[in-house]
C-alpha positions as semicolon CSV with decimal commas, in nm:
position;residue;x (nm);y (nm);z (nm)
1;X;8,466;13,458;9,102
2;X;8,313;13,658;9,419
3;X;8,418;13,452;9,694
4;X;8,146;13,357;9,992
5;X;8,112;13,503;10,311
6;X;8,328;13,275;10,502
7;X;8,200;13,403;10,825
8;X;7,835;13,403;10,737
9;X;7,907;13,018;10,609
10;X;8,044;12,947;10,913
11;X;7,774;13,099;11,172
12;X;7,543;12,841;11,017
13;X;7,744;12,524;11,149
14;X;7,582;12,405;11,452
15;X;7,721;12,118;11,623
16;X;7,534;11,765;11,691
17;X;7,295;11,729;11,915
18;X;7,374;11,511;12,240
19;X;7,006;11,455;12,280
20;X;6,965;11,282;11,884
21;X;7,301;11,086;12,057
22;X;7,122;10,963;12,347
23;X;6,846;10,850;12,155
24;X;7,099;10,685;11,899
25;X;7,252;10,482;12,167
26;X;6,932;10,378;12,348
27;X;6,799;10,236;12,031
28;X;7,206;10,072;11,985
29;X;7,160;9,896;12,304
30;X;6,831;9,704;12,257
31;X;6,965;9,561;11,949
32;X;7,006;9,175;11,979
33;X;7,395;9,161;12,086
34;X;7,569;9,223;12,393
35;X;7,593;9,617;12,471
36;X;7,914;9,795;12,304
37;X;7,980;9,434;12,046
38;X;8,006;9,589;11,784
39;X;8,252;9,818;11,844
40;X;8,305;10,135;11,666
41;X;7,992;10,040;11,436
42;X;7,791;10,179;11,702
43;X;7,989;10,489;11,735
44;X;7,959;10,579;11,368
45;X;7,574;10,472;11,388
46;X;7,513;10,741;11,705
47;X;7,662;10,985;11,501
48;X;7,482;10,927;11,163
49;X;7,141;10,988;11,350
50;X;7,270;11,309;11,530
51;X;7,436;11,428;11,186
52;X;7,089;11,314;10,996
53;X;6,819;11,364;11,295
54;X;6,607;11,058;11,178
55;X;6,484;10,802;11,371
56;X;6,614;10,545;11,107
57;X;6,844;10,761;10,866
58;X;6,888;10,663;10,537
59;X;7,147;10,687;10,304
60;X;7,112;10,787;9,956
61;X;7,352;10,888;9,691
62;X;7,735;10,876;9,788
63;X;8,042;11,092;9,571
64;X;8,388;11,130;9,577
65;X;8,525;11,506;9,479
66;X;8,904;11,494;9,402
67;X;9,007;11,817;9,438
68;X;9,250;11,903;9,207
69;X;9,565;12,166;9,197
70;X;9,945;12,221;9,110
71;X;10,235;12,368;9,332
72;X;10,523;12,616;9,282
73;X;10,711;12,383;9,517
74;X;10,763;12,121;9,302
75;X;11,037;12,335;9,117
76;X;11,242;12,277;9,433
77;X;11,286;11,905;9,344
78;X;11,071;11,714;9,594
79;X;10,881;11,526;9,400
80;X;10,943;11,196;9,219
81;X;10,747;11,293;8,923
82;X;10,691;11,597;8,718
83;X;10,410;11,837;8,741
84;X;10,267;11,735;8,456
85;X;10,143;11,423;8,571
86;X;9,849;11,624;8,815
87;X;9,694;11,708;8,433
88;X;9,761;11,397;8,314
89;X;9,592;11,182;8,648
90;X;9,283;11,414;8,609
91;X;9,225;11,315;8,233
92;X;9,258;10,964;8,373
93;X;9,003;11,024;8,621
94;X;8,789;11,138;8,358
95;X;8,878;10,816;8,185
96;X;8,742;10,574;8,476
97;X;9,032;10,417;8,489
98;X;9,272;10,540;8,773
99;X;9,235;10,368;9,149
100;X;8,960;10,575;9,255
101;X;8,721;10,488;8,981
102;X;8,770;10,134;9,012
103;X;8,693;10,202;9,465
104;X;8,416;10,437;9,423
105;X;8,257;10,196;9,180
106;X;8,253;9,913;9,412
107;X;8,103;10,154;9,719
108;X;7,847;10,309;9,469
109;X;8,005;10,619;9,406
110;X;8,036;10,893;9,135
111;X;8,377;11,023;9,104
112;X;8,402;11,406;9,046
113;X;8,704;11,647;8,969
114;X;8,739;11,968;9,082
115;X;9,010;12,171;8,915
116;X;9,027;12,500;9,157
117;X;9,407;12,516;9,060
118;X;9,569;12,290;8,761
119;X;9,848;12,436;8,597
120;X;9,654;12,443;8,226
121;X;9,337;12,360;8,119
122;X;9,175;11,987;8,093
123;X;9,077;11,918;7,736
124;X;8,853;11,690;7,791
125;X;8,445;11,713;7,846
126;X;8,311;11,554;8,099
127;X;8,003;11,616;8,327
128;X;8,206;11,468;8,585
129;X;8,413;11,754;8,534
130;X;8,385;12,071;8,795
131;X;8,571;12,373;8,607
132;X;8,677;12,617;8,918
133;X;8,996;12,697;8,881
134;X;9,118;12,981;9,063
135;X;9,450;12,987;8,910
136;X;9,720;12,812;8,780
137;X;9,913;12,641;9,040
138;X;10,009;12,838;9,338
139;X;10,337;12,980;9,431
140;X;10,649;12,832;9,563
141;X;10,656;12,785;9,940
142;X;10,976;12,815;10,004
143;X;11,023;13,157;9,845
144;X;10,691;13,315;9,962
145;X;10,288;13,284;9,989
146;X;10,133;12,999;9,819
147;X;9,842;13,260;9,722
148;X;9,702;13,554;9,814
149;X;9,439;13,549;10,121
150;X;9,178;13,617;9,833
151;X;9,282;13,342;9,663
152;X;9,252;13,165;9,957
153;X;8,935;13,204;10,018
154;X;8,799;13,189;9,649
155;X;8,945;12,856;9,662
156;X;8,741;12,739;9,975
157;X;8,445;12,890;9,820
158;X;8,480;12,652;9,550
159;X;8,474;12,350;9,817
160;X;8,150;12,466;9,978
161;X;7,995;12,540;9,658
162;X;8,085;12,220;9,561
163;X;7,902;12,088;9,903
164;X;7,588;12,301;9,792
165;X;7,551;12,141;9,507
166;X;7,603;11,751;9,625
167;X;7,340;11,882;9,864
168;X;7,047;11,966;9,611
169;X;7,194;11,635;9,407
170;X;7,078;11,444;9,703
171;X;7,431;11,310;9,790
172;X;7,410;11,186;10,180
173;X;7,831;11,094;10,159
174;X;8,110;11,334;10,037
175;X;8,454;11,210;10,018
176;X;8,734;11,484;10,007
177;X;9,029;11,326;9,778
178;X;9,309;11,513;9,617
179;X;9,548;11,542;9,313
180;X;9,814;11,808;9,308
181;X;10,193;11,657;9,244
182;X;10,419;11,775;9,540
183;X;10,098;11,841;9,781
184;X;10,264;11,629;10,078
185;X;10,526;11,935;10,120
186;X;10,246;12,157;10,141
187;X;10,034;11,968;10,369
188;X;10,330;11,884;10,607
189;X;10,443;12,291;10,645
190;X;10,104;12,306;10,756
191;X;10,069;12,027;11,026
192;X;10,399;12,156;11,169
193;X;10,254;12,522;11,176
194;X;9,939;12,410;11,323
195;X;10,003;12,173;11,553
196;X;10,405;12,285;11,637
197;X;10,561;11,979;11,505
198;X;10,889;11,983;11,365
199;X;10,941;11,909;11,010
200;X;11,181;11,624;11,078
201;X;10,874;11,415;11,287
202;X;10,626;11,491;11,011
203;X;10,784;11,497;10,644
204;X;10,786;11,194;10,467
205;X;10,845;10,998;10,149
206;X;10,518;11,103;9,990
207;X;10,516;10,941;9,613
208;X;10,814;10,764;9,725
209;X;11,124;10,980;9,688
210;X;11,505;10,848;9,814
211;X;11,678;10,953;10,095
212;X;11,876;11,227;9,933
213;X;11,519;11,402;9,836
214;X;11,341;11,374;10,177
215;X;11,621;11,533;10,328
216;X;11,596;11,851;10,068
217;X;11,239;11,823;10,123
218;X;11,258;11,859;10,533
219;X;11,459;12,186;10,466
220;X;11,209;12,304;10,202
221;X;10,931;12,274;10,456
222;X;11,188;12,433;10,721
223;X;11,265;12,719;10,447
224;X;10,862;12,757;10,370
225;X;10,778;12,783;10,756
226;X;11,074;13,069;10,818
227;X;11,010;13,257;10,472
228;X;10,616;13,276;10,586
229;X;10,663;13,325;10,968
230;X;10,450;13,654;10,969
231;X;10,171;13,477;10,824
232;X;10,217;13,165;11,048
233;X;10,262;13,392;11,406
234;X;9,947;13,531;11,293
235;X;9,768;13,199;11,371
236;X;9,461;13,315;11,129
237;X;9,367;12,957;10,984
238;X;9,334;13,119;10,649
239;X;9,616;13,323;10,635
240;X;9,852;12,992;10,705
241;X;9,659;12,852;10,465
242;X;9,733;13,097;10,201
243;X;10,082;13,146;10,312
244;X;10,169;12,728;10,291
245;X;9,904;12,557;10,140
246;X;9,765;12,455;9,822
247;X;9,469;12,525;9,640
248;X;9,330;12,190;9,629
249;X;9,382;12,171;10,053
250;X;9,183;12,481;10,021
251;X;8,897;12,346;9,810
252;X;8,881;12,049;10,087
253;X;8,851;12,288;10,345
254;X;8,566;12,432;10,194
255;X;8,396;12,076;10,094
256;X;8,431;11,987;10,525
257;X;8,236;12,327;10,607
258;X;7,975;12,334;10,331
259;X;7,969;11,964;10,419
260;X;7,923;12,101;10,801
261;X;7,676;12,339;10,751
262;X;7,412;12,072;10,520
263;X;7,491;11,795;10,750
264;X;7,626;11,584;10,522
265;X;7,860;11,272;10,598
266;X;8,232;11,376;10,499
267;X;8,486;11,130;10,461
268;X;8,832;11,266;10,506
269;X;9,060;11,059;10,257
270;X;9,446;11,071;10,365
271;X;9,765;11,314;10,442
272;X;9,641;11,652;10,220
273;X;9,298;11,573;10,327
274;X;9,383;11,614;10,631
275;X;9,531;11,956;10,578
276;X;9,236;12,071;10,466
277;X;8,988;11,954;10,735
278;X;9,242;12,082;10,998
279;X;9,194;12,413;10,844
280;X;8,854;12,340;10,882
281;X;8,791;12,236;11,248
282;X;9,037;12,554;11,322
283;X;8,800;12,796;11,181
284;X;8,462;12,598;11,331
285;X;8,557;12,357;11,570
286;X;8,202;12,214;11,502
287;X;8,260;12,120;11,177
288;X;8,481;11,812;11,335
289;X;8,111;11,585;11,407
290;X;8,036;11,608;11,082
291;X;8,416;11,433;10,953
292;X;8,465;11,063;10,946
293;X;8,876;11,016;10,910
294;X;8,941;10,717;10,623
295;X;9,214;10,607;10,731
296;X;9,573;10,645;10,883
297;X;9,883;10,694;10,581
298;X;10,169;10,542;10,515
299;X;10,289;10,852;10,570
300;X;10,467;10,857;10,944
301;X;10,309;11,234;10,974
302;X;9,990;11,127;10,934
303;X;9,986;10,938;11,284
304;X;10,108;11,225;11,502
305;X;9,867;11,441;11,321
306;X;9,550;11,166;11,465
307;X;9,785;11,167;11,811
308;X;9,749;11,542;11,835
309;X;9,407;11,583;11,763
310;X;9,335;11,270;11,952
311;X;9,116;11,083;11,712
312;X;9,111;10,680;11,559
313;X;9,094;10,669;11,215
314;X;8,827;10,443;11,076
315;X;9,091;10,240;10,873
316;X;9,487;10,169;10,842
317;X;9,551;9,979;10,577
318;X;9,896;10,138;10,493
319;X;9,807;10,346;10,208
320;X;9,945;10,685;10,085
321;X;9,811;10,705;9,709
322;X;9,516;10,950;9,790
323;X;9,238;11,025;9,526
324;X;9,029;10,962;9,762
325;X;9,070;10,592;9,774
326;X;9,035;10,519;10,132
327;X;8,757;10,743;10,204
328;X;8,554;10,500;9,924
329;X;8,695;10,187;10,106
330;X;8,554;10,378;10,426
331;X;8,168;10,437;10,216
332;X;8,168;10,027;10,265
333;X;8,209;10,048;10,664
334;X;7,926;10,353;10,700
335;X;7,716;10,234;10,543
336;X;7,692;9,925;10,744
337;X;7,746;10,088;11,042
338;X;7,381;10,243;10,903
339;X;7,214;9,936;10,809
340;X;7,304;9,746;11,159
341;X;7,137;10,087;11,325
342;X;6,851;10,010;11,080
343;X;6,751;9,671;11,002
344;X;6,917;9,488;11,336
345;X;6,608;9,355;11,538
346;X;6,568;9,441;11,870
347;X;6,548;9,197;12,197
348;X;6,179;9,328;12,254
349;X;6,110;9,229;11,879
350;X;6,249;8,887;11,878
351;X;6,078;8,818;12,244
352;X;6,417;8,807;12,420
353;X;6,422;8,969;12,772
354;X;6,824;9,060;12,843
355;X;6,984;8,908;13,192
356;X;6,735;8,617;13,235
357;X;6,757;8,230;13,215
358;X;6,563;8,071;13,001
């Protein structure tokens, strides 16, 4: 695969527009309810219309894409299951039966897989099935790169194709979810390169290991930071990325700026999701009005990453499976946040004059 132009991707990422904002919130506060009552609703609304630019914007088809891809790490015995079970979780995604099916159905959402990086091939057909894979797993962290920069960046390509296409499919909502066994390790090395938090704040449990594993797994994430310093001191978003990251954290990267750049709603699922959109907002800082964050994990990293970028998530519901599972919980709470913009009436409509006796 030729990978895109990631520069000429990013030049066309323009930020909202304060004016489509304004409007947003003028039309917010003649709605029958006292100003500001409904809370965040009204935030997400404002933004909708600036992301949209429609008077009343509507929302049409929603999809998760579950990025999927395998990691070299996992050999250093951080996981609590084998890496095997990343194959075996996409077949069952395939299926309709795993914890994302069952969300996505109940928020009106197709579920999609992405394999940009399972180690060996999925047998199984499925339209539902997005064959990208850039290679087979990437390499172990703590001995060296994850992947080359080209690799890298094939791997993002993949997530903004993928964006491309939910664009022509008329898809209004994208939801960036994840598979990859051992992708918290990843995902951690980078929120302490990033944001210069040490491993022992950020690395957690993950698919629930004992205490004897997250302690091998804090020094593996030390090891991986030290062994790819160069890369890191560098402070190229891609080149960190390649150096410590994975190639489904990759593909989400690419799914927030082609996401971005056809103003589409993204929904940023959990911890790895995360990763990826921080990768994201580092290359385009832009690309951060277009990302609605799910929800805060279970996973104690996952606050001081929202405390360091200074954001809410929309939900905390402690959760750390991933899939994609909050962002479809999430779908539920947009899309209101839509329909109150919407179908609310207004004081002038119901003949209510704000402020006076009556």
């Amino acid at each position: 695969m030729r990978y895109i132009d990631l520069e000429s991707e990013l030049s066309k990422i323009k930020g909202i527009s304060s004016e489509w904002i304004d409007k947003a919130k003028r039309r917010l506060d003649s709605l029958v309810k006292p100003k500001g009552s409904l809370g965040r609703l009204e935030e997400f609304a404002a933004r909708i219309v600036a992301i949209k630019e429609q008077e009343k914007p509507s929302i049409g088809k929603k999809a998760v894409f579950v990025f999927a891809g395998d990691h070299g790490v996992v050999e250093e015995g951080i996981s609590a299951y084998p890496q095997d079970v990343t194959k075996a979780m996409v077949e069952n995604f395939l299926n309709g039966v795993a914890g994302i099916n069952v969300l996505a159905k109940a928020a009106g959402a197709d579920v999609y897989v992405v394999d940009v990086g399972v180690n060996g091939n999925i047998e199984k057909e499925s339209p539902y099935l997005i064959k990208k894979k850039v290679r087979n797993g990437t390499g172990n962290i703590a001995c060296g790169p994850a992947m080359s920069v080209e690799e890298a960046k094939e791997a993002i390509s993949v997530g903004i194709e993928v964006a491309d296409m939910a664009k022509q499919k008329g898809i209004d909502i994208v939801a960036a979810g994840d598979m990859g066994i051992g992708n918290t390790t990843p995902s951690s090395a980078i929120f302490c390169a990033v944001l210069g938090i040490e491993p022992e704040e950020m690395v957690d449990k993950g698919t629930g290991i004992d205490e004897a594993k997250l302690k091998k797994k804090i020094e593996v994430v030390k090891r991986a930071l030290k062994v790819n310093r160069d890369f890191i001191k560098r402070a190229d978003p891609v080149e960190i990325l390649s150096a410590i990251g994975g190639l489904e954290i990759a593909g989400i990267c690419g799914l927030c700026i082609g996401g971005a750049k056809n103003r589409l709603l993204v929904l940023v699922d959990g911890f790895i999701s995360c990763a990826g959109a921080l990768i994201a907002m580092k290359l385009k800082p832009e690309i951060r009005d277009y990302l609605f964050f799910s929800h805060c994990s279970a996973e104690r990293g996952h606050r001081l990453f929202f405390e360091k970028i200074k954001e809410k998530p929309i939900l905390d519901l402690e959760m750390r499976l991933g899939e994609g599972t909050a962002a479809a919980i999430a779908m539920h709470i947009i899309e209101c946040a839509t329909k109150i913009y919407n179908e609310m009436a207004t004081f002038e409509e119901v003949g209510i004059i704000p402020g006076h006796d009556r």
